[in-house]
N, C-alpha and C positions, 0 to 999 in steps of 0.2 A: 312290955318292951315297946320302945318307940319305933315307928317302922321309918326307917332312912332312905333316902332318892339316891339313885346312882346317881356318882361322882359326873356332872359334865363340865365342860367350858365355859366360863362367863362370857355372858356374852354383849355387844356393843351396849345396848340399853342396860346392864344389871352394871357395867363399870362407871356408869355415872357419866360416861359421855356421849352429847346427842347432836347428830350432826346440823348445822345452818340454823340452830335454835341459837346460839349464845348465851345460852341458861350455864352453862358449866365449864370452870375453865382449867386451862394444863398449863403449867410453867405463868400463870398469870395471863394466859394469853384468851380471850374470850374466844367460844366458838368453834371451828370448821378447823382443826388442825389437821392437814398433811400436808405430803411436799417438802421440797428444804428450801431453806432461804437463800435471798441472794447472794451470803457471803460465803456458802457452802457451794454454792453454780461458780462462782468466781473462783475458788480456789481451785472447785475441780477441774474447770476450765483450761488454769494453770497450769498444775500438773500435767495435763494432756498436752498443753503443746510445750511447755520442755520437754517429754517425752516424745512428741514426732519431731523436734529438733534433734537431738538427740540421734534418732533414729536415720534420720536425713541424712545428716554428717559422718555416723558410719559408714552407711551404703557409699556416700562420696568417694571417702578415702580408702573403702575396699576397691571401687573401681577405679579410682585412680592408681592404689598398689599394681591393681591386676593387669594394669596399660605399662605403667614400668618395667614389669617384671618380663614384657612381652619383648619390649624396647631390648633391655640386656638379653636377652635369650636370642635373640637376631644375631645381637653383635656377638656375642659369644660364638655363633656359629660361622658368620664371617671369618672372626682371628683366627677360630679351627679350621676355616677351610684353606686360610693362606698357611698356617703352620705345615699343614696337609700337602701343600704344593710344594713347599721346598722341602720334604722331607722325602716326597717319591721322587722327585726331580733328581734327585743325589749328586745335587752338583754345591758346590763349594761355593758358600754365600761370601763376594766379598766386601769388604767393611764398608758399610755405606745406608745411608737412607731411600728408601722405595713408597712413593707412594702410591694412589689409585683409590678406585672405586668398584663397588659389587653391589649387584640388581640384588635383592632378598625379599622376597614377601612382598613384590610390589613398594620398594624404596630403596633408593639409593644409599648406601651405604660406604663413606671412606673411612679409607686405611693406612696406616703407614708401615713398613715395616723396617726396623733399624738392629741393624745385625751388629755386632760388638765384637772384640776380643775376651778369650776369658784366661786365668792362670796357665791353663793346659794348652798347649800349642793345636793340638787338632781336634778343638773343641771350639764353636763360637756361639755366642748369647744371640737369641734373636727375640726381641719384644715387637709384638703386633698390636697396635691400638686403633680402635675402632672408636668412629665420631657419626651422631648420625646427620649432623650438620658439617659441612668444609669448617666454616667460618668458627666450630665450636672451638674453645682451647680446652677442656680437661675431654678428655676421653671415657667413653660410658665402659669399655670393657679393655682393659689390658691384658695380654697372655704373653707370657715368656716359657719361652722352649728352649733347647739347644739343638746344634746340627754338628754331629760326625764330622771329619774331612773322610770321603771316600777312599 
């Protein structure tokens, strides 16, 4: 019987390749092969910054949602606080447009408020619109409510 070697790993010299000798080559290539080439660095390169662009422009438009969404939540509470006043006030809003201003959060905030008629005699519409500018024309938050006649 032949006596056999445990099974090991080839290893760099038994594969036939030696390093900074240029006796033996891979893909044609003489020599000292590792590393990637340049069009492998360049690609990756790529990829990496699409990807922190990418990344950039998320974070942007998450903080800028997260500053609008701050914006409306003011003025929502504004219209809520005028809805709030003529509703303990219990007096009979009459037809006509009101406007003003409210401190919130450290900013100014105006408002109009324009009370209407509705089908039912003792019942009137009231829409509050909040602007966080005077000068704006659409309003960032409208609330419509109604008011009892006491």
């Amino acid at each position: 019987m032949k006596a056999t070697r445990p099974f090991s790993a080839p290893s760099l010299a038994d594969s036939g390749l030696r390093r900074k000798t240029g006796k033996k080559t891979v893909h044609g290539f003489p020599g000292y092969c590792q590393g990637f080439t340049l069009l492998e660095v360049i690609v990756a390169l790529a990829v990496i910054a699409f990807s922190l662009a990418a990344a950039a422009s998320a974070v942007s438009n998450s903080a800028r949602n997260a500053s609008g969404l701050q914006q409306r939540t003011y003025a929502h509470w504004v219209a809520m606080n005028k809805m709030t006043e003529l509703h303990v006030s219990k007096k009979w809003p009459s037809l006509r447009t009101t406007k003003g201003s409210t401190l919130m959060a450290r900013h100014e905030w105006f408002w109009s408020v324009r009370v209407s008629k509705t089908p039912n005699q003792n019942i009137r519409r009231v829409d509050v619109r909040v602007r966080p500018d005077e000068n704006d024309e659409a309003p960032l938050v409208t609330l419509t409510g109604f008011v009892n006649q006491p």
